[in-house]
N, C-alpha and C positions, 0 to 999 in steps of 0.2 A: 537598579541594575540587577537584574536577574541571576544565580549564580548561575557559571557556564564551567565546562571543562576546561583545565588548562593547556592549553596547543601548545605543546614541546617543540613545535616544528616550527612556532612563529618566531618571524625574523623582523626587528622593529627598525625601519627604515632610518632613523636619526641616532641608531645604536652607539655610531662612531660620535658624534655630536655629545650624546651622553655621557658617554665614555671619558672626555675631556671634561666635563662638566666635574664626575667623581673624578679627576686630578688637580678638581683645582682652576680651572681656567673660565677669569671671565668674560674673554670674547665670548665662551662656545656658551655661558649661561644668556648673554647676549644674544648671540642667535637663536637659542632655544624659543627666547622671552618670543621675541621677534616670530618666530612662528605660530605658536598659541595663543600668544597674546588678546588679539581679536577676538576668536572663540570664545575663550574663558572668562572676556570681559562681557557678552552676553550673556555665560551663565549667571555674572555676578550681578547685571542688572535685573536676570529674570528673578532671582530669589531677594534679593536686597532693594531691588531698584534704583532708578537712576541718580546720578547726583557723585557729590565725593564719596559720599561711602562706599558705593559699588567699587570706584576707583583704589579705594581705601584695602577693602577686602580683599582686589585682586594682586594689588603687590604683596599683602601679608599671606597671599594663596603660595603668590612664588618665592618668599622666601621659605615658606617654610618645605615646597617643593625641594627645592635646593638642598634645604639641609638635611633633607632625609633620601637623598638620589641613592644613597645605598641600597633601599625598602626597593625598589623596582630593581624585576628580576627579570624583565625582559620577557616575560614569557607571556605577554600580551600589550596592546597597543599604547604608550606613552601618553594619548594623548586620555583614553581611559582611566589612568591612574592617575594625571594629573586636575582629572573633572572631579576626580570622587575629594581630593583634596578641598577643589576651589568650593563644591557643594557643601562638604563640611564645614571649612572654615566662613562661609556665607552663613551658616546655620548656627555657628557658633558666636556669629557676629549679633543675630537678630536676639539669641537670647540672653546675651549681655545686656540687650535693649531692654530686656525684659519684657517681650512682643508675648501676649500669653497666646501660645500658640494652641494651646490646649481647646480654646474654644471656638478658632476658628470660624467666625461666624460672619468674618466681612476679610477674606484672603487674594493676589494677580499672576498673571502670566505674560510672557513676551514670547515668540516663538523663537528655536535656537539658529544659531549664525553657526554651521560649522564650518572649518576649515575648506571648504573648495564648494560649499553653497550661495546662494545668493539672495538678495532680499526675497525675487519671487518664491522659488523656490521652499522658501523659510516658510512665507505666507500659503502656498499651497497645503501644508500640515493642517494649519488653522481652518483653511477653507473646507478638509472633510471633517471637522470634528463640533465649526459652528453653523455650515451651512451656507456660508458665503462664495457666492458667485465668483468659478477659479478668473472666469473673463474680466467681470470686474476688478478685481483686487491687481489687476497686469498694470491700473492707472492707480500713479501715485496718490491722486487725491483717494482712493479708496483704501492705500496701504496707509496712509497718513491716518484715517479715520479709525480702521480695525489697530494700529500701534496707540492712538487716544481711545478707544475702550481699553485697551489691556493694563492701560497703565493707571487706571480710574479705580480699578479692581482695588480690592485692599487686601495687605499683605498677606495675609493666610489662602487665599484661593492665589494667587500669585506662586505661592510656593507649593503648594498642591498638585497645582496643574503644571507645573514648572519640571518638578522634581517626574511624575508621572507621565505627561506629553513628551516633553523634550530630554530630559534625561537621562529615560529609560527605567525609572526604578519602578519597581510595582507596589501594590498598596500596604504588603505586607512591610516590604522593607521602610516605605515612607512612616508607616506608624514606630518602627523602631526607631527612627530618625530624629522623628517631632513628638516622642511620646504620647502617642495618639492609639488608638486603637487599629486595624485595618479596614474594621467597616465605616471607623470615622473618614476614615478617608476616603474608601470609593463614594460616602455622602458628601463631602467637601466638593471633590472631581464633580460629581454631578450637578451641584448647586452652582458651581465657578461658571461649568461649560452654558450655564440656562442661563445669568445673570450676564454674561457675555452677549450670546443672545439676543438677550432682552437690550440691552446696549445699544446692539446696532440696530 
């Protein structure tokens, strides 16, 4: 995620929501969950991948969201500060596994689900970055196909292309991330996006 100027002027739509949240109340962490939820559960599959873990990492995303609701200062969008959370804590999940990321030589990716997108939509990303026909991919059986290559990928081009496609971070910040270099990375990106490719 690119650093950007802080907008003094933004105003975060679920302000009030939040707001209830640091008093203490848990309908409104309730309704929170209930919003993001979705979303942040594809981040947690595109970096972790599927299965209970991703489910695993995404409640340990929110509680620790919660406990730290003071840290968001409102002066950019909720749902950004809550992605940089579930990405970390997803990162911090893999190298407990002891995933050596370092070498990255077999890494997947899943395109993101945000908040008011939809499968096609998701799949269009994909379709300028592997070359995949946008017509095509409109039929299930071709979404079905391009979601079994991505998830074929192995974990380190999953979180490469993950973190850079859909997340927004650039190569520099991904090597602070994964303790990587940044040229290891834009190598990674390129080898993930050829071996996709090659897939389909």
């Amino acid at each position: 995620m690119s650093t950007t100027t802080i907008d003094t002027n933004y105003e975060e739509p679920n302000a009030q929501l939040i707001e209830k949240v640091r008093l203490g109340s848990q309908k409104a962490q309730y309704e929170l969950y209930e919003k993001y939820v979705r979303a942040m559960y594809h981040v947690c599959v595109r970096i972790v991948g599927k299965g209970h873990e991703a489910e695993e990492v995404l409640q340990d995303s929110f509680v620790r969201a919660f406990m730290r609701i003071e840290e968001y200062r409102g002066d950019a969008a909720f749902g950004a500060w809550l992605k940089r959370i579930v990405v970390n804590t997803s990162i911090n999940f893999l190298q407990k596994k002891r995933i050596k990321l370092v070498s990255l030589d077999e890494m997947v990716i899943e395109p993101i689900i945000e908040e008011n997108e939809n499968c096609e939509n998701d799949f269009s990303e994909i379709n300028i970055q592997t070359g995949i026909s946008e017509k095509n991919t409109k039929h299930n059986s071709e979404i079905s196909r391009v979601k079994e290559a991505i998830n074929k990928l192995s974990d380190g081009y999953r979180i490469v292309l993950s973190l850079y496609l859909f997340e927004g971070y650039d190569h520099e910040e991904i090597g602070k991330i994964l303790g990587i270099s940044s040229s290891t990375s834009k190598s990674q990106y390129s080898r993930a996006k050829k071996r996709l490719r090659t897939m389909l």
